[in-house]
Biopython code that builds the backbone (N, CA, C, O; Angstrom):
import numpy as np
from Bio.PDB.StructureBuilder import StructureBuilder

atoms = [
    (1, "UNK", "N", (0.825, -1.182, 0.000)),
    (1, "UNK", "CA", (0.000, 0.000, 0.000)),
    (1, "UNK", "C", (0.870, 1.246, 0.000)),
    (1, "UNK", "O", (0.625, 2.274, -0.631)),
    (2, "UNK", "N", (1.880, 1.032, 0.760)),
    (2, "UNK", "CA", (2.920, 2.248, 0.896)),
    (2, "UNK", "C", (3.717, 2.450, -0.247)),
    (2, "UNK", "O", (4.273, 3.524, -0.472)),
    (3, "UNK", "N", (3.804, 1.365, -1.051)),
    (3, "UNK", "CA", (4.206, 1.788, -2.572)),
    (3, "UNK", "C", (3.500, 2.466, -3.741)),
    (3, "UNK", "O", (3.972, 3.265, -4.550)),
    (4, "UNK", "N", (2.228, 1.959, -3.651)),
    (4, "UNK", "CA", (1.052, 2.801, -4.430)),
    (4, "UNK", "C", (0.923, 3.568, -4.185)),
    (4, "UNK", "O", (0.797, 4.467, -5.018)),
    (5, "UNK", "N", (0.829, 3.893, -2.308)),
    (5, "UNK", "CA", (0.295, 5.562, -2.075)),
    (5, "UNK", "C", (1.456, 6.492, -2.640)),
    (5, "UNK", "O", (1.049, 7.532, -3.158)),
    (6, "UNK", "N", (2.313, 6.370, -2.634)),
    (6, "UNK", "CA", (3.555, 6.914, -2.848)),
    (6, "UNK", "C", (3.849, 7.320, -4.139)),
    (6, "UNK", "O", (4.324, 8.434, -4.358)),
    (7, "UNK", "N", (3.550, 6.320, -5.230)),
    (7, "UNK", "CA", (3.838, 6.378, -6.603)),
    (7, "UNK", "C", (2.259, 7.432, -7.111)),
    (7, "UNK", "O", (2.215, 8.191, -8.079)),
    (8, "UNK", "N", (1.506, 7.249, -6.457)),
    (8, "UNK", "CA", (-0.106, 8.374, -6.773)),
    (8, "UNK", "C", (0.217, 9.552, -6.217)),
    (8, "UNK", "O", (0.180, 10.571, -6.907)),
    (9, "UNK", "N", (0.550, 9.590, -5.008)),
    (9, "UNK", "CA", (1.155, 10.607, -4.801)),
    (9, "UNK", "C", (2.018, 11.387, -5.132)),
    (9, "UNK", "O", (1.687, 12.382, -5.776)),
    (10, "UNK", "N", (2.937, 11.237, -4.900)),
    (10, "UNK", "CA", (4.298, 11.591, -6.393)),
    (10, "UNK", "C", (3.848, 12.345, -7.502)),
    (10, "UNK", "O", (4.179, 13.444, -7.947)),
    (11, "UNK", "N", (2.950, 11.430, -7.869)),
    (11, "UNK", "CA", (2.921, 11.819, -9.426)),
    (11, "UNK", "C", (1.394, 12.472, -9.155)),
    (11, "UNK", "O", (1.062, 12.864, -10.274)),
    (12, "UNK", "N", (0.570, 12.707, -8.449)),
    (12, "UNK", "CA", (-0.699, 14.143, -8.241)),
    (12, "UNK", "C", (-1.628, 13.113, -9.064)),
    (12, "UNK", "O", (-2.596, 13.421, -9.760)),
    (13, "UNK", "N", (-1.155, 11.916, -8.846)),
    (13, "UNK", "CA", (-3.162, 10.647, -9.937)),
    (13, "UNK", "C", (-4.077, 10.439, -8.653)),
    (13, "UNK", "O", (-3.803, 10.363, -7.455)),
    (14, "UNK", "N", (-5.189, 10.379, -9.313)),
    (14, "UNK", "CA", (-6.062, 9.854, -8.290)),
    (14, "UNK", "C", (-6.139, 8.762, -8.831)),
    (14, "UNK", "O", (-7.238, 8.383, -8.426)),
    (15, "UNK", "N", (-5.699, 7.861, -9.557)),
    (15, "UNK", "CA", (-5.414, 6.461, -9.799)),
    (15, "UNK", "C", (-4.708, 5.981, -11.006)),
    (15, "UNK", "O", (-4.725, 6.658, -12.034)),
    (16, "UNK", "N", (-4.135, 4.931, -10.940)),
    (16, "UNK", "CA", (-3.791, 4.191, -12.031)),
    (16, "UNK", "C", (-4.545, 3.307, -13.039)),
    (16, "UNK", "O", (-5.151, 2.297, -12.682)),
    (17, "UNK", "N", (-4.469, 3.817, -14.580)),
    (17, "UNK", "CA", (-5.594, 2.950, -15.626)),
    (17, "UNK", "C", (-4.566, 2.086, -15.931)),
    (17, "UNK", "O", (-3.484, 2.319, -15.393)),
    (18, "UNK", "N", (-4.678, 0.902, -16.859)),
    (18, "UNK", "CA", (-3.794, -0.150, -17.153)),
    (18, "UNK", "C", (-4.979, -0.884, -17.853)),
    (18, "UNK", "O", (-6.154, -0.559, -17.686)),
    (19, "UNK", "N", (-4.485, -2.085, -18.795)),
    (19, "UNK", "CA", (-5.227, -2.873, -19.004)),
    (19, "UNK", "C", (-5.678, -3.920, -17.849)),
    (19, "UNK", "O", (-5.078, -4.172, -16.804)),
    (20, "UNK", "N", (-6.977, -4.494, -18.355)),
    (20, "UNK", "CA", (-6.972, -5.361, -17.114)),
    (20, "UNK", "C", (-6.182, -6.613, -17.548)),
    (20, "UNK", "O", (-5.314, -6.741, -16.685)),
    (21, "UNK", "N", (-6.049, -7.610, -18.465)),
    (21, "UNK", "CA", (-5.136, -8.637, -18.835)),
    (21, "UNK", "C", (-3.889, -7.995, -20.179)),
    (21, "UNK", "O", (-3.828, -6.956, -20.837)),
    (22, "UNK", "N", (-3.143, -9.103, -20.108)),
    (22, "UNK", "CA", (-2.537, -8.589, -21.312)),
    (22, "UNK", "C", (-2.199, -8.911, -22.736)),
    (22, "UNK", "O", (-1.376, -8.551, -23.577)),
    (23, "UNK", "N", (-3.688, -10.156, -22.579)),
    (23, "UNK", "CA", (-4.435, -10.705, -23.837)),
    (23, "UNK", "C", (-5.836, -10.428, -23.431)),
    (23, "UNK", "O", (-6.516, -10.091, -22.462)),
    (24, "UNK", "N", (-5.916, -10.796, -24.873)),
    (24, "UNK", "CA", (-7.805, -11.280, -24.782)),
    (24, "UNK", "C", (-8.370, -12.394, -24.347)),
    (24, "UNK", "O", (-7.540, -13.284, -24.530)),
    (25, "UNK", "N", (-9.580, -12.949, -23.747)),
    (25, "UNK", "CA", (-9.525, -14.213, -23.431)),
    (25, "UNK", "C", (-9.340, -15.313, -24.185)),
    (25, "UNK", "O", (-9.746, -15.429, -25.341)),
    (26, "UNK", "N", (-8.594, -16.327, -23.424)),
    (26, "UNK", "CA", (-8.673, -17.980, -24.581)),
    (26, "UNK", "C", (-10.005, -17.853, -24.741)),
    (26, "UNK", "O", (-10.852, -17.106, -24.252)),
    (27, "UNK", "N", (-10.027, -19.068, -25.820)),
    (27, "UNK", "CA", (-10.850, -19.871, -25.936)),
    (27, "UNK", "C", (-11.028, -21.179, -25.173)),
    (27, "UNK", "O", (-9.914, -21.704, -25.138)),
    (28, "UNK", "N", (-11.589, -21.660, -24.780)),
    (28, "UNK", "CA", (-11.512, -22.593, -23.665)),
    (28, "UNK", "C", (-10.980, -23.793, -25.049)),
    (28, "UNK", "O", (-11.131, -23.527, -26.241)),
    (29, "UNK", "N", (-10.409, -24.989, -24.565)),
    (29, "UNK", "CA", (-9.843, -26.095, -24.971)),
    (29, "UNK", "C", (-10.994, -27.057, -24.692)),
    (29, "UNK", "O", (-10.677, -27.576, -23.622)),
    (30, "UNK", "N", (-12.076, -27.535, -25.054)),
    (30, "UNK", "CA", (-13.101, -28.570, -24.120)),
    (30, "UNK", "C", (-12.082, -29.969, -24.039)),
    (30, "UNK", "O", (-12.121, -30.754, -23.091)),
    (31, "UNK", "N", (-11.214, -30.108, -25.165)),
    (31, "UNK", "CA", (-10.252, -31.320, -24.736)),
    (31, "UNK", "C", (-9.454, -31.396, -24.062)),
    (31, "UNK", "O", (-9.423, -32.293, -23.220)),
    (32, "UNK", "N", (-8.317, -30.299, -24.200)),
    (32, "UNK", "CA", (-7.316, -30.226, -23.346)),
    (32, "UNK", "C", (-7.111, -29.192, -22.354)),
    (32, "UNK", "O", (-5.973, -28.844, -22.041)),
    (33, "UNK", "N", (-8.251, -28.630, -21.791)),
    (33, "UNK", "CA", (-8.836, -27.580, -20.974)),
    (33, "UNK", "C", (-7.991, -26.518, -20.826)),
    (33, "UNK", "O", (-7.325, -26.657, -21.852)),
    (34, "UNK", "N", (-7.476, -25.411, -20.197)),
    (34, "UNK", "CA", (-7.107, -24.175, -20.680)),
    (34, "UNK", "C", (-6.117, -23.957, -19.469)),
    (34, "UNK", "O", (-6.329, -22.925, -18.832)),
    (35, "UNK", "N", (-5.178, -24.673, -19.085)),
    (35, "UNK", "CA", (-3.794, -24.318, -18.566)),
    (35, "UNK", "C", (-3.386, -23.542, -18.909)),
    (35, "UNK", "O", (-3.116, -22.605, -18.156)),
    (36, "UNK", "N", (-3.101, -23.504, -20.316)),
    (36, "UNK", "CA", (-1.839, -22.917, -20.877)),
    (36, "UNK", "C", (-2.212, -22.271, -22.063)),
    (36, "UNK", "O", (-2.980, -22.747, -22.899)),
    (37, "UNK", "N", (-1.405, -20.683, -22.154)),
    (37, "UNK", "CA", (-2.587, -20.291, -23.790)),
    (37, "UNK", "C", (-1.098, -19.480, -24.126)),
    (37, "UNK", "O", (-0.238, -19.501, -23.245)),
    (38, "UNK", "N", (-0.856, -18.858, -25.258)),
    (38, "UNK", "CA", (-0.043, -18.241, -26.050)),
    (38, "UNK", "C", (-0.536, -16.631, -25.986)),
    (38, "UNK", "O", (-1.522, -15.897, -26.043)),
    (39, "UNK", "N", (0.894, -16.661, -25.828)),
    (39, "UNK", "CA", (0.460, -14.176, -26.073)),
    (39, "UNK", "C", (1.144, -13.791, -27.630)),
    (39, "UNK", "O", (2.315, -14.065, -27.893)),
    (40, "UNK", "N", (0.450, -13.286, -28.358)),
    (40, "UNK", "CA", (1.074, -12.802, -29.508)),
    (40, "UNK", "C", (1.961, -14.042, -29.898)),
    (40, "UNK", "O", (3.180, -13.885, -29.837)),
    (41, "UNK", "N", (1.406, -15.394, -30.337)),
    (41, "UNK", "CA", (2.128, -16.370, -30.584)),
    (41, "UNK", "C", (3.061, -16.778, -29.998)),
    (41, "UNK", "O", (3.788, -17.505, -30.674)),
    (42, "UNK", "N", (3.492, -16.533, -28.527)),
    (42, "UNK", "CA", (4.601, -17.242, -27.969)),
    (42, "UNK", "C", (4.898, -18.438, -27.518)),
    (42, "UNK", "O", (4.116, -19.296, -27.929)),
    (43, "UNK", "N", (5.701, -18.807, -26.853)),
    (43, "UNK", "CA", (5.810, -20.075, -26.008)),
    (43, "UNK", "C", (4.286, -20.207, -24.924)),
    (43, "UNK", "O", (3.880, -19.214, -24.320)),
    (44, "UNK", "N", (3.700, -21.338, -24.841)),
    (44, "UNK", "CA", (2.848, -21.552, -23.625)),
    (44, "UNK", "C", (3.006, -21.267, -22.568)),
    (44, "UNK", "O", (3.787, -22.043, -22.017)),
    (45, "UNK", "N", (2.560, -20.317, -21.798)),
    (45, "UNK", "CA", (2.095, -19.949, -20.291)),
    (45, "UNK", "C", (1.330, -20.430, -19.237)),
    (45, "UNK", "O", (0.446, -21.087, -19.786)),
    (46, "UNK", "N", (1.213, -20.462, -18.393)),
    (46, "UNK", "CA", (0.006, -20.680, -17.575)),
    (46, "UNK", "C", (-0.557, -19.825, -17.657)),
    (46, "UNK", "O", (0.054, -18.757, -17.694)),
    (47, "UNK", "N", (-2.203, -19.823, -17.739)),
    (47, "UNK", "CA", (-3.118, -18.984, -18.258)),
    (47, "UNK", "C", (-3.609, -18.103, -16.860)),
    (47, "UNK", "O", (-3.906, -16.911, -16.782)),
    (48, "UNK", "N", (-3.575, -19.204, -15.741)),
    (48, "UNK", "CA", (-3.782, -18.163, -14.294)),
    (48, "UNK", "C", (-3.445, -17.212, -14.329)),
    (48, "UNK", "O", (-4.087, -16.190, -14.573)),
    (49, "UNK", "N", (-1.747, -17.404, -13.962)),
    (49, "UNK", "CA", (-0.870, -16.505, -13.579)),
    (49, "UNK", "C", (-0.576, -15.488, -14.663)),
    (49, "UNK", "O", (0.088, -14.495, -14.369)),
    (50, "UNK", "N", (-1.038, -15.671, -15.929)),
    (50, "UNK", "CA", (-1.065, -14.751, -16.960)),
    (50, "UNK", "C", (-1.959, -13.391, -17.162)),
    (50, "UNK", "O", (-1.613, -12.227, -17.364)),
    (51, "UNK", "N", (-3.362, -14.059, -17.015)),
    (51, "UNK", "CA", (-4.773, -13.774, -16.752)),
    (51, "UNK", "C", (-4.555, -13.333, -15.298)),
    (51, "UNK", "O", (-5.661, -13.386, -14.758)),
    (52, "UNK", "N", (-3.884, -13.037, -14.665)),
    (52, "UNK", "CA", (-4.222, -12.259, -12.927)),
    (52, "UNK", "C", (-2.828, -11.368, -12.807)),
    (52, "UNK", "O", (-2.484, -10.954, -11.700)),
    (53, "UNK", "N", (-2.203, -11.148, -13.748)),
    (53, "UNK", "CA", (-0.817, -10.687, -13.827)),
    (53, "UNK", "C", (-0.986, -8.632, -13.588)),
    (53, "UNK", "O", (-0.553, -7.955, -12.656)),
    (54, "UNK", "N", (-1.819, -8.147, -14.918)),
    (54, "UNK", "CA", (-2.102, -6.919, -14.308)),
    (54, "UNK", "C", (-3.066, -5.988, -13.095)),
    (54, "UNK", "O", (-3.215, -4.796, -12.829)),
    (55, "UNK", "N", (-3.672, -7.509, -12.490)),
    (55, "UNK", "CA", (-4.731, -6.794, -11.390)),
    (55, "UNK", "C", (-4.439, -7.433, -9.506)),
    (55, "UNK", "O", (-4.918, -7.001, -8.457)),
    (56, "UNK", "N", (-3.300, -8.789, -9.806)),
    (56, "UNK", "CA", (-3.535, -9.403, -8.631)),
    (56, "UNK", "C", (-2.341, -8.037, -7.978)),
    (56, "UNK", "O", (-2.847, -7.584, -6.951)),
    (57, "UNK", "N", (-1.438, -7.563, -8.191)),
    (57, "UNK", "CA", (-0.729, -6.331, -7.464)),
    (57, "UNK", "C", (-1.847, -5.616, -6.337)),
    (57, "UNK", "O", (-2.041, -5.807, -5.136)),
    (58, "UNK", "N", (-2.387, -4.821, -7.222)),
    (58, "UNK", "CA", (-3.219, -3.773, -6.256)),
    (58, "UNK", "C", (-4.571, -4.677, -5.504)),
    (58, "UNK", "O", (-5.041, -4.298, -4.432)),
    (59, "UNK", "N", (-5.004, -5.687, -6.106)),
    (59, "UNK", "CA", (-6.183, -6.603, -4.938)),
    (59, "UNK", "C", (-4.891, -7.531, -3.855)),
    (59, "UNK", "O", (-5.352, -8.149, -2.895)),
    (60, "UNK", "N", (-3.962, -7.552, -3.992)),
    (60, "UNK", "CA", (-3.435, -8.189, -3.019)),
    (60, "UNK", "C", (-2.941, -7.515, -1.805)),
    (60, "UNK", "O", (-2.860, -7.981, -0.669)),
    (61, "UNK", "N", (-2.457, -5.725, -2.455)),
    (61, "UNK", "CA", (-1.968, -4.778, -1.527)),
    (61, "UNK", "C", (-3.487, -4.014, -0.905)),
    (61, "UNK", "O", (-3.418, -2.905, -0.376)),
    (62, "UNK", "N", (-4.697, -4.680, -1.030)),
    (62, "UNK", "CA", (-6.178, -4.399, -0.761)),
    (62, "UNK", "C", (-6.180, -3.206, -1.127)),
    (62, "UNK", "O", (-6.141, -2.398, -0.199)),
    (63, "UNK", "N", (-6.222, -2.664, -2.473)),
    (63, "UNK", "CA", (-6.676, -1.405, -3.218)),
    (63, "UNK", "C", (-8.174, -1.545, -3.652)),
    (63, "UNK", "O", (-8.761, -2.575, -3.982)),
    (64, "UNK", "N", (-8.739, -0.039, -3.560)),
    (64, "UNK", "CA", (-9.976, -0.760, -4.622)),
    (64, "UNK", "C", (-9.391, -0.455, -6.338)),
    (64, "UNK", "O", (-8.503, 0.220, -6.859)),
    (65, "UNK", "N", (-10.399, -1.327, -6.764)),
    (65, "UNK", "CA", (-10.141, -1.412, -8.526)),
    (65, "UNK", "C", (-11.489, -1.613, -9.208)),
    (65, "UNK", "O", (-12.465, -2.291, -8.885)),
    (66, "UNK", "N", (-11.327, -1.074, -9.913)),
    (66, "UNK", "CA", (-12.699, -1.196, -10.563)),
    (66, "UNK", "C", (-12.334, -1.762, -12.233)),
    (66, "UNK", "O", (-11.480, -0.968, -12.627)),
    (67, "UNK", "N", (-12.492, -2.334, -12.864)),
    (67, "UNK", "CA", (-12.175, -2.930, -14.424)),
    (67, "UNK", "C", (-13.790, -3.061, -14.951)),
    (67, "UNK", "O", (-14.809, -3.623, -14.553)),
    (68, "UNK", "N", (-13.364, -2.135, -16.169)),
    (68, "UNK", "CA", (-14.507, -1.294, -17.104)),
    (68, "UNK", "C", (-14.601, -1.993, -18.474)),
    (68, "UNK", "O", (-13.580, -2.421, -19.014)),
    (69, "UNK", "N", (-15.761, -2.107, -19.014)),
    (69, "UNK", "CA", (-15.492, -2.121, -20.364)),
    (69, "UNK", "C", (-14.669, -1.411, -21.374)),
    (69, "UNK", "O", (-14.539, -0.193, -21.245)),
    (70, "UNK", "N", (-13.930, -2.203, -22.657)),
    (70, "UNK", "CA", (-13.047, -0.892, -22.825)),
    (70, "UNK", "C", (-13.617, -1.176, -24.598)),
    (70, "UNK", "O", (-13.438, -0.267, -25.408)),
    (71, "UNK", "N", (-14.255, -2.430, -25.021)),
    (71, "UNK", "CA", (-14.379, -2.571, -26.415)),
    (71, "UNK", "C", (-14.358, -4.097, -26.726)),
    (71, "UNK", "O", (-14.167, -4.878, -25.794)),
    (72, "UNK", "N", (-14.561, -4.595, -28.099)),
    (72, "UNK", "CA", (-14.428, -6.128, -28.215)),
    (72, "UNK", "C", (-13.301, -6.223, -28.836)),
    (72, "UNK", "O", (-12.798, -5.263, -29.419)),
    (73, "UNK", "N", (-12.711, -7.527, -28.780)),
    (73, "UNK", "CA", (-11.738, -8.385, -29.908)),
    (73, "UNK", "C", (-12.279, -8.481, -31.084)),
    (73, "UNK", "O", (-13.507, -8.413, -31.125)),
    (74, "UNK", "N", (-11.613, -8.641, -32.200)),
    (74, "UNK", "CA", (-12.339, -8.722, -33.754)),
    (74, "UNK", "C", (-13.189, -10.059, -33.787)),
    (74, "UNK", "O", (-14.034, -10.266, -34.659)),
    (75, "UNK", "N", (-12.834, -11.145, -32.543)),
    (75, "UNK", "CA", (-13.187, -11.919, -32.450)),
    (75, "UNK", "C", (-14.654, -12.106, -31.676)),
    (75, "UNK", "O", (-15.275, -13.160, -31.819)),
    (76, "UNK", "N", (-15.081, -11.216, -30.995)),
    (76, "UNK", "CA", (-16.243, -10.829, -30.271)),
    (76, "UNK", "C", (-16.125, -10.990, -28.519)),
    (76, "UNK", "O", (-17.004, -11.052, -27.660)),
    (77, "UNK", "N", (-14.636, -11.026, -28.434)),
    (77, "UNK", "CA", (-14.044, -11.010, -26.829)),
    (77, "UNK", "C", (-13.924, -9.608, -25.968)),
    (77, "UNK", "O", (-13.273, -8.805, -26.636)),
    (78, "UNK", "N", (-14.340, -9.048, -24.699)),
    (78, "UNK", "CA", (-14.756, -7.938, -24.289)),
    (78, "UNK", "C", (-13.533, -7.904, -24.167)),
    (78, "UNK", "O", (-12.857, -8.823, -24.630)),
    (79, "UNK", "N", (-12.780, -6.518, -23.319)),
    (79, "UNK", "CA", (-11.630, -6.038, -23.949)),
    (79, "UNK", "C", (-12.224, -5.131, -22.120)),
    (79, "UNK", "O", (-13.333, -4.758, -21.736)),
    (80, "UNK", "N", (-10.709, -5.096, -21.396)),
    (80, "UNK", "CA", (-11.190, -4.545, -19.914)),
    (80, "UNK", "C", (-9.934, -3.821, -19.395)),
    (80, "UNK", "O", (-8.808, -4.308, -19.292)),
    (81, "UNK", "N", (-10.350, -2.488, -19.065)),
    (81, "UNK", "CA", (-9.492, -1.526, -18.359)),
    (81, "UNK", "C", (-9.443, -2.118, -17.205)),
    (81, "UNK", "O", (-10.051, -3.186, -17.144)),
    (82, "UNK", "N", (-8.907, -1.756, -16.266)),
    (82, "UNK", "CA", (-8.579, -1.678, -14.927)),
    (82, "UNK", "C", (-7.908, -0.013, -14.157)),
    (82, "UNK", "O", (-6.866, 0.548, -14.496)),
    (83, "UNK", "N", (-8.794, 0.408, -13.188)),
    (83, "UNK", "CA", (-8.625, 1.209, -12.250)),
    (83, "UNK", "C", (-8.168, 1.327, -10.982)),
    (83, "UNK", "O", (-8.988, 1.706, -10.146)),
    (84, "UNK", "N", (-6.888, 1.061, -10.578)),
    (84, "UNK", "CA", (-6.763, 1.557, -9.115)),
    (84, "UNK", "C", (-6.558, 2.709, -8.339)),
    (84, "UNK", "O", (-5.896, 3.726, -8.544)),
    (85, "UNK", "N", (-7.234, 2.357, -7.445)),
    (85, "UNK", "CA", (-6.660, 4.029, -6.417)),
    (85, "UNK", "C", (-6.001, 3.783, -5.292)),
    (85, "UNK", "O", (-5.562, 2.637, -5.188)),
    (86, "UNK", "N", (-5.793, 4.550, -4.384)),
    (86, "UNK", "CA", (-5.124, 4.447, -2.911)),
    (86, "UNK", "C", (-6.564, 4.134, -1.732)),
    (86, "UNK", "O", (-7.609, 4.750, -1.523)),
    (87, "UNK", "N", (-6.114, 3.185, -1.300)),
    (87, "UNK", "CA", (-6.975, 3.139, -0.066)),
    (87, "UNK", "C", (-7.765, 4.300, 0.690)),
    (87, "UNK", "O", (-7.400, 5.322, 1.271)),
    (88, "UNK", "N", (-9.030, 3.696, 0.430)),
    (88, "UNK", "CA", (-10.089, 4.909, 0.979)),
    (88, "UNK", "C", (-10.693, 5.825, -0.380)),
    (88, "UNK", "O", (-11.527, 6.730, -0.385)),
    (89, "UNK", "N", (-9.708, 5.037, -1.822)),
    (89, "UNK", "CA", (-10.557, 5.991, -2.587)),
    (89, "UNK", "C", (-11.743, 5.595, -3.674)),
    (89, "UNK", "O", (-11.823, 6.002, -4.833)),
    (90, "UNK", "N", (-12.677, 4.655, -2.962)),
    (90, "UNK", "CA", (-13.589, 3.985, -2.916)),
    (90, "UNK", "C", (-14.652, 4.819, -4.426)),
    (90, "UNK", "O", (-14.932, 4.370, -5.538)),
    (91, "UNK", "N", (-15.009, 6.239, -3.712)),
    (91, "UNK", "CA", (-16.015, 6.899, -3.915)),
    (91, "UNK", "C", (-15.446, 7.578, -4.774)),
    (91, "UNK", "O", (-16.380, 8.150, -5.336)),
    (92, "UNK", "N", (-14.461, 7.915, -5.280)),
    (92, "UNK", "CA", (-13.725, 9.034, -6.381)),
    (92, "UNK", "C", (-13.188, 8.280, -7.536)),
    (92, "UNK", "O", (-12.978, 8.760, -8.650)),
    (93, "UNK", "N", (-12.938, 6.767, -7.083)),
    (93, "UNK", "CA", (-12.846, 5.610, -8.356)),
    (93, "UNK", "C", (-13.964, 5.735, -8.891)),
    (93, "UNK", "O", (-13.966, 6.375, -9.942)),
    (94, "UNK", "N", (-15.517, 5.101, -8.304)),
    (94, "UNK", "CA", (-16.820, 4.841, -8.700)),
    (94, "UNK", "C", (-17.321, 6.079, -9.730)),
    (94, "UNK", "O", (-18.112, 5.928, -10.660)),
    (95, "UNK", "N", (-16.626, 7.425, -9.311)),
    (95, "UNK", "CA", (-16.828, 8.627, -10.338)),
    (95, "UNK", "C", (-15.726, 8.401, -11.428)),
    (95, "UNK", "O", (-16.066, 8.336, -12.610)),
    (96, "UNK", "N", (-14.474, 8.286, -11.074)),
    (96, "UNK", "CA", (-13.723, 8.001, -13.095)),
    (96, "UNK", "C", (-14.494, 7.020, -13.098)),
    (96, "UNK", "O", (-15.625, 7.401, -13.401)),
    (97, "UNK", "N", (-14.448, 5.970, -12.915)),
    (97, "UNK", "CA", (-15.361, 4.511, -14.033)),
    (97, "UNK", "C", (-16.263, 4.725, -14.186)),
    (97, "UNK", "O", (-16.804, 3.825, -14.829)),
    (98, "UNK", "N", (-17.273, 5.965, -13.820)),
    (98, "UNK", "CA", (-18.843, 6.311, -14.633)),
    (98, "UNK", "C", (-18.220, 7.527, -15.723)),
    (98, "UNK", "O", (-18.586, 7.574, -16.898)),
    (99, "UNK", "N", (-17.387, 8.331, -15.224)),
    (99, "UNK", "CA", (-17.069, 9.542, -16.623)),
    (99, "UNK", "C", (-16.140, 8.257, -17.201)),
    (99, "UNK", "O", (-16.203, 8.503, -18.405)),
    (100, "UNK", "N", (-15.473, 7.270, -17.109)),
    (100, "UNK", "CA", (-14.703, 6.631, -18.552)),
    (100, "UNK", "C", (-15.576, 6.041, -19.008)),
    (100, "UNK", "O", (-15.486, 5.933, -20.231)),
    (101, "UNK", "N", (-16.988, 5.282, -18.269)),
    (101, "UNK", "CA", (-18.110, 4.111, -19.109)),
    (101, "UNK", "C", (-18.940, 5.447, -19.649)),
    (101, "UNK", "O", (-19.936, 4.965, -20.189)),
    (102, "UNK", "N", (-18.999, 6.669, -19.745)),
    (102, "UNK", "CA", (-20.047, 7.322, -20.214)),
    (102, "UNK", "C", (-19.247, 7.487, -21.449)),
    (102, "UNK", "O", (-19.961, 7.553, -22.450)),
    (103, "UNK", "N", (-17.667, 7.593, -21.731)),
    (103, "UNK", "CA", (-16.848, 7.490, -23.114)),
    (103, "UNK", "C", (-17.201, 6.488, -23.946)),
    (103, "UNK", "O", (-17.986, 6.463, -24.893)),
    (104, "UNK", "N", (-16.395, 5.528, -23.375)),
    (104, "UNK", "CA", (-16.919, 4.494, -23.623)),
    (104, "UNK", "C", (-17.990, 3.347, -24.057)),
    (104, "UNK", "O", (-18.148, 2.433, -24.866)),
    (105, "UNK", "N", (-18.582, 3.979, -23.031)),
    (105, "UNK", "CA", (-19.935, 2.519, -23.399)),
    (105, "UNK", "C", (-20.007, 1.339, -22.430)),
    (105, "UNK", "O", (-19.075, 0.882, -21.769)),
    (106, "UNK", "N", (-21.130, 0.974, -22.458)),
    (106, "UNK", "CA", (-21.306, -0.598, -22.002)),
    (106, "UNK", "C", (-20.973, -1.615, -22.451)),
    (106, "UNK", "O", (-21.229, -1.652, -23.655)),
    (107, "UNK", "N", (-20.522, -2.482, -22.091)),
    (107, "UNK", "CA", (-20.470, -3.856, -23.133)),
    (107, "UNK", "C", (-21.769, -4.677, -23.687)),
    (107, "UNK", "O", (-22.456, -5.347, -22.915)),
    (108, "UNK", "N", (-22.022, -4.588, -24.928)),
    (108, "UNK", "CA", (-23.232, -5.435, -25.188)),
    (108, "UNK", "C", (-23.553, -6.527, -24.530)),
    (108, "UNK", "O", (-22.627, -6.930, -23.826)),
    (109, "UNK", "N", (-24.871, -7.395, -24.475)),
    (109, "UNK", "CA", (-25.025, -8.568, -23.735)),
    (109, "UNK", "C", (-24.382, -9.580, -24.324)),
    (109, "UNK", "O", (-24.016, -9.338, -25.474)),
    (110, "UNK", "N", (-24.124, -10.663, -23.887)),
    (110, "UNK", "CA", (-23.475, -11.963, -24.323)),
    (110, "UNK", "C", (-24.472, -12.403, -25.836)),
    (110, "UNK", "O", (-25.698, -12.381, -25.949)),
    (111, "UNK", "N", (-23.782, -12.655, -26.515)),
    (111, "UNK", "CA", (-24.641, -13.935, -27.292)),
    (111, "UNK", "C", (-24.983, -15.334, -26.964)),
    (111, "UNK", "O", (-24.094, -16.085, -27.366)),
    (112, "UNK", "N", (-25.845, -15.885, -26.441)),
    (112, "UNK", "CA", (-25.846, -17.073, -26.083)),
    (112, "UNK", "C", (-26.333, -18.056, -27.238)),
    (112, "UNK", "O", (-26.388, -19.269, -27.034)),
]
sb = StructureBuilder()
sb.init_structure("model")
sb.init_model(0)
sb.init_chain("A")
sb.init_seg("    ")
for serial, (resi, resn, name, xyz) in enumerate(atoms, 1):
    if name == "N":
        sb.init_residue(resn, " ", resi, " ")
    sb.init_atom(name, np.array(xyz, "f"), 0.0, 1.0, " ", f" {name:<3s}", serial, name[0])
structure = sb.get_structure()
């Protein structure tokens, strides 16, 4: 927490935007289920630790975060910002993620 407050502070943010992953989602494997997925064609990863890489920082140092719609994949995969602030800034996050979703947009409903 004392590193975040510090680095927001410092620098005069009332929070940090980032993506929320740093792919789009797999596709699930129904055969060989979804361990492991590729970024920009690379070597195989674990998909956890891949998929929790830009948000588990600030939920582990108990920040709030809020992750917004940001758009789809060409593929029809939602596409997600992520917001943190400094502890206690609960109520001034909940205002950027309504002025960035009023840019933005909602994410359409699923196709089922």
């Amino acid at each position: 927490q004392a590193i975040f407050a510090a680095y927001l502070g410092n620098n005069k943010l009332d929070a940090i935007l980032f993506p929320t992953t740093i792919a789009p989602a797999p596709l699930i494997d129904e055969k060989a289920g979804s361990g492991e997925m590729s970024v920009n064609g690379g070597e195989p990863v674990p998909t956890f630790g891949t998929m929790i890489r830009n948000t588990d920082p600030g939920s582990n140092a108990g920040l709030p975060g809020l992750s917004l719609y940001a758009g789809m994949t060409p593929g029809g995969l939602p596409v997600g910002l992520e917001l943190d602030g400094p502890v206690g800034s609960d109520t001034r996050l909940l205002g950027l993620g309504l002025s960035i979703e009023a840019i933005l947009g909602t994410a359409p409903p699923p196709r089922l």
